[in-house]
C-alpha positions in Angstrom: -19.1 31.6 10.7 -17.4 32.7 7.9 -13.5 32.6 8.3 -11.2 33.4 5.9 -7.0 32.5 6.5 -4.8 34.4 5.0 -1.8 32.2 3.7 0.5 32.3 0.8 0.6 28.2 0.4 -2.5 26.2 1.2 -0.4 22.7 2.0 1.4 23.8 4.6 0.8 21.8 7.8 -0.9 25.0 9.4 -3.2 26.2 7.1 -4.3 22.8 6.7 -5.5 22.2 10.0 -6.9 25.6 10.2 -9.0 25.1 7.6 -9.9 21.7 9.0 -10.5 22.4 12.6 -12.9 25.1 11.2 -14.6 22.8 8.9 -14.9 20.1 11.8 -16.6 23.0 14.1 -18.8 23.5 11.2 -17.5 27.0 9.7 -17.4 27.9 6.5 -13.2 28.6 5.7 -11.7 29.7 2.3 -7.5 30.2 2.0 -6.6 33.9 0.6 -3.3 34.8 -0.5 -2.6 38.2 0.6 -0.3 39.3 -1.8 -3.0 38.5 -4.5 -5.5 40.6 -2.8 -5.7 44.4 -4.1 -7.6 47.2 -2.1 -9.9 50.2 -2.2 -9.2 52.2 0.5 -10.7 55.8 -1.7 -14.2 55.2 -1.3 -15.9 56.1 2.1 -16.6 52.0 2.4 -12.9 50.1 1.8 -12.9 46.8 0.4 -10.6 44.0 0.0 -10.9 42.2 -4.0 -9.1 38.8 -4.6 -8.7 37.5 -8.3 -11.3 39.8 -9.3 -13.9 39.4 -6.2 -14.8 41.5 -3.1 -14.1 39.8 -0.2 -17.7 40.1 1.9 -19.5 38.6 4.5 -16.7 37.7 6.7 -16.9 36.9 10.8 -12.7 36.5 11.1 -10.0 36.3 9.3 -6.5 34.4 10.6 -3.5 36.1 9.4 -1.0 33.8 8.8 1.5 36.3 7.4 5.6 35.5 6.7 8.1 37.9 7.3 9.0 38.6 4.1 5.6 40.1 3.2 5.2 41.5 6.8 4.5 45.0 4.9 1.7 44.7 2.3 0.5 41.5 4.7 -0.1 44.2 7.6 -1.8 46.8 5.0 -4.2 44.3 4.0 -5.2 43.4 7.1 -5.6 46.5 8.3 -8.1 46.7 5.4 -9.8 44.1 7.0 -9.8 46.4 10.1 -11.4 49.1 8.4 -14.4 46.8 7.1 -15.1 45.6 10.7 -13.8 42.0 10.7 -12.4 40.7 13.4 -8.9 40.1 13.2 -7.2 37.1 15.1 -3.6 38.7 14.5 -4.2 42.7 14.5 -2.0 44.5 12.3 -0.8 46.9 14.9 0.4 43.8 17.1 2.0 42.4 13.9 4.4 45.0 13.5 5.4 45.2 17.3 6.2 41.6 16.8 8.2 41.7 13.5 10.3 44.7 14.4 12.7 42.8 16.9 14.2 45.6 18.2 10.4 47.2 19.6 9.4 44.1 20.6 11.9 43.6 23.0 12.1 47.2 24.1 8.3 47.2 24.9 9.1 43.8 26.7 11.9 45.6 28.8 9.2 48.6 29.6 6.7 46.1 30.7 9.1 43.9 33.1 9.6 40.9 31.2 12.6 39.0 31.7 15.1 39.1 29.0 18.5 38.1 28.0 21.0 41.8 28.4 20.4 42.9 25.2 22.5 45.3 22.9 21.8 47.7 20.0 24.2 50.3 18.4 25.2 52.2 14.8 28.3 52.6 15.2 31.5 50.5 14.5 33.3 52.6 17.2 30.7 51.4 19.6 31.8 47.3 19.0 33.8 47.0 21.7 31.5 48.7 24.5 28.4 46.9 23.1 30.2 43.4 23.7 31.4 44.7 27.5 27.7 45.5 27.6 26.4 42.1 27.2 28.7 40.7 29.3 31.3 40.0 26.7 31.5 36.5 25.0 30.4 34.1 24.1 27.5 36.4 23.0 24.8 36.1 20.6 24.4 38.1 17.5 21.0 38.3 15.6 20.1 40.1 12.3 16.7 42.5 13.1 14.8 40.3 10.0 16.4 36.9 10.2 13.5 34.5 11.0 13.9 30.6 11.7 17.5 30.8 13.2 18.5 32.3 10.1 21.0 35.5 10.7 21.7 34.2 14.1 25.4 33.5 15.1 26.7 33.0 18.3 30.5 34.2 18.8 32.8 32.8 20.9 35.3 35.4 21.4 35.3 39.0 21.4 37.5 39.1 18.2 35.3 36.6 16.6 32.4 39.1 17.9 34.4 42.0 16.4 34.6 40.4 13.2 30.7 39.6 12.9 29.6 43.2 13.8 32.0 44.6 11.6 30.9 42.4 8.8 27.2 42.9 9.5 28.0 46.9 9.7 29.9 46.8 6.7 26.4 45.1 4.9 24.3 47.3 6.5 22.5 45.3 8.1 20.9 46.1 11.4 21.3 43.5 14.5 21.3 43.1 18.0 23.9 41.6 20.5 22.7 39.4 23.0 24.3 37.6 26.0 24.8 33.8 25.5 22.4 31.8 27.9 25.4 28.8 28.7 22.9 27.4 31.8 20.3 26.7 28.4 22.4 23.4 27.2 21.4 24.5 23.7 17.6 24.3 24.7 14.6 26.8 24.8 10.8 26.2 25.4 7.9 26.9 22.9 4.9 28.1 25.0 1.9 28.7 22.6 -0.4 30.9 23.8 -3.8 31.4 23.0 -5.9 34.6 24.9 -4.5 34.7 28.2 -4.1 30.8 28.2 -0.7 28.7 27.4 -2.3 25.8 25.8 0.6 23.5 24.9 4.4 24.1 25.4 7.3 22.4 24.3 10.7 22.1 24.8 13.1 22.2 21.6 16.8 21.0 21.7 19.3 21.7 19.6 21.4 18.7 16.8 25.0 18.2 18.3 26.9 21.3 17.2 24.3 23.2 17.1 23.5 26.0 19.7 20.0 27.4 17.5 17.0 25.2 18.9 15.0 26.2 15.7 13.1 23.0 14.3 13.9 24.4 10.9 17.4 23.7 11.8 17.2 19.8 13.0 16.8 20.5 16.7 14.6 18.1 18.7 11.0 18.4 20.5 9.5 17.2 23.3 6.6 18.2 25.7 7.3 20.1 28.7 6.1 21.0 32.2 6.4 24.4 32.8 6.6 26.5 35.8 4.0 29.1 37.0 6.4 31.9 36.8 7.4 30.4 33.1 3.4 30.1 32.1 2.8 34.2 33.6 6.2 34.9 31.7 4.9 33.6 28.4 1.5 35.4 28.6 2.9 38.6 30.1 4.9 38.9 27.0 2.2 37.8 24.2 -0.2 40.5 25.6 2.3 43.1 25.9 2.6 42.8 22.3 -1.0 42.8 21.9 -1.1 39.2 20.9 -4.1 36.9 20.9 -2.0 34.2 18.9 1.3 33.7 19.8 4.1 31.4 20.2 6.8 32.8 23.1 10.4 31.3 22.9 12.1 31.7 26.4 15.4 30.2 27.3 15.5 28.5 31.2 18.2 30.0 33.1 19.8 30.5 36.4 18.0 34.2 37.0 14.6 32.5 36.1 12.7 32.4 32.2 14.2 34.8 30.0 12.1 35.7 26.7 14.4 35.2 23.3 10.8 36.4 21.0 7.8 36.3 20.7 6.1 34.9 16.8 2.9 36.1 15.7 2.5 33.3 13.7 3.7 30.3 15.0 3.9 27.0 13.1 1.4 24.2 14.3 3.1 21.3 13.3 6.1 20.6 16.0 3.4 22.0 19.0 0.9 19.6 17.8 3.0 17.0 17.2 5.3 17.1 20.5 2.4 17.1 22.5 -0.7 16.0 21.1 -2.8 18.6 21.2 -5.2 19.8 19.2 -3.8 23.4 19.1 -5.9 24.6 15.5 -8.7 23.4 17.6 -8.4 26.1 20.3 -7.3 29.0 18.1 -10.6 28.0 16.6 -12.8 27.9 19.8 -11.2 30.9 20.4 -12.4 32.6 17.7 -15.7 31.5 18.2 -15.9 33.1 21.8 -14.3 36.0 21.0 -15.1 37.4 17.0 -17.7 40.3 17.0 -17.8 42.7 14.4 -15.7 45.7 14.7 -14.0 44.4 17.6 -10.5 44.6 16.4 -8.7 47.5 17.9 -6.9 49.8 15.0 -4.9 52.0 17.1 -2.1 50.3 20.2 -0.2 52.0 22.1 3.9 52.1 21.5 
């Protein structure tokens, strides 16, 4: 097969074994940066060009698209779409997944467990969106912070107040989440593949330190999970329309709760806590599963 990944940075831990689980399976694999890629979407057969090629011939192509470039990383995919290559990451899915605030509202339609969740515009609404969540501590998350990053957790309501009011006053758009205390400071990584969870992990936070992120110091280690957590994690990838996806849930006292759900997850901590050859089975799974035209361009919500 021909597989092209489409990555800003070829050195990074996951494009690297991407490109060398497909190599190993005996596919041919070429790294594309999408933001160099430019389009023709006039004439009645689009195309994708790259530093001054058409891009043809290709069985798959793995997005591997950040979330500052979620925009023109969806359009060209979505080119992609249009010339009948299967996509592993679909653009439609993408932008569930990067617009936090769908996401978890499709989760809630669905039945997926989730922390109690807040969203308003209002600063007159502060006060009842804290009482909503159960008051504090509570969690506050920017809408585009990825990583931990725009995530702050308030212990008091007047220490709440005084976040909202200075993300409002920014005009920034977040959501207010009820603090998980039962967690320790812990949440589990369940990489999913298909309807499959193929490696999970559990990630814990540096002293002082309530986000898990690995970005942010915390601490992995393979886990066992439960069959409720494993149909959790899969429930919530394929309500998003997921194929690839890694599901951050948080263990507490009413059972797994879904924090989010990353369309593309790093390899290096999974593959690393547990041992597994993870690029390997997104690969396999490609193989199984890439036909031409297969990728759906319209989803539902």
């Amino acid at each position: 097969m021909k597989i092209g990944i489409l990555s800003r940075n070829r050195k990074l831990y996951s494009t690297k074994r991407l490109v060398e689980a497909a190599k190993q399976r005996g596919h041919e694999v070429t790294t594309i940066d999408c933001l160099k890629c430019y389009m023709d979407i006039t004439s009645t057969k689009p195309a994708v060009w790259y530093k001054g090629a058409k891009l043809e011939g290709y069985d798959a192509v793995i997005p591997r698209i950040g979330a500052s470039i979620t925009s023109y990383g969806t359009a060209v995919i979505r080119q992609f779409e249009m010339m009948g290559v299967y996509c592993l990451t679909e653009s439609v899915a993408l932008g569930r997944s990067r617009d936090k605030l769908r996401a978890l509202q499709l989760l809630s339609r669905k039945g997926v467990g989730m922390p109690i969740t807040g969203f308003a515009n209002h600063l007159d609404n502060t006060k009842d969106l804290i009482k909503l969540v159960g008051g504090a501590p509570l969690v506050i998350k920017l809408l585009e912070g990825t990583q931990g990053r725009g995530v702050v957790l308030a212990e008091t309501p007047k220490a709440a107040e005084s976040v909202i009011d200075a993300f409002r006053e920014l005009d920034a758009n977040f959501l207010v989440q009820e603090f998980i205390k039962e967690a320790g400071g812990s949440d589990v990584r369940c990489f999913v593949i298909g309807n499959k969870v193929v490696a999970a992990m559990e990630r814990t936070a540096q002293a002082g330190e309530f986000r898990s992120n690995l970005h942010r110091g915390g601490i992995a280690n393979l886990t066992k999970l439960t069959p409720t957590e494993r149909k959790t994690a899969i429930n919530a990838a394929q309500t998003l329309g997921l194929k690839v996806s890694g599901v951050d849930i948080l263990r507490s006292s009413r059972g797994p709760l879904v924090m989010e759900v990353n369309s593309s997850p790093g390899l290096e901590g999974i593959e690393k806590a547990t041992n597994k050859e993870v690029a390997g089975a997104i690969i396999e799974f490609i193989e199984e599963n890439a036909k031409p035209h297969q990728t759906r361009t319209r989803g539902k919500g």
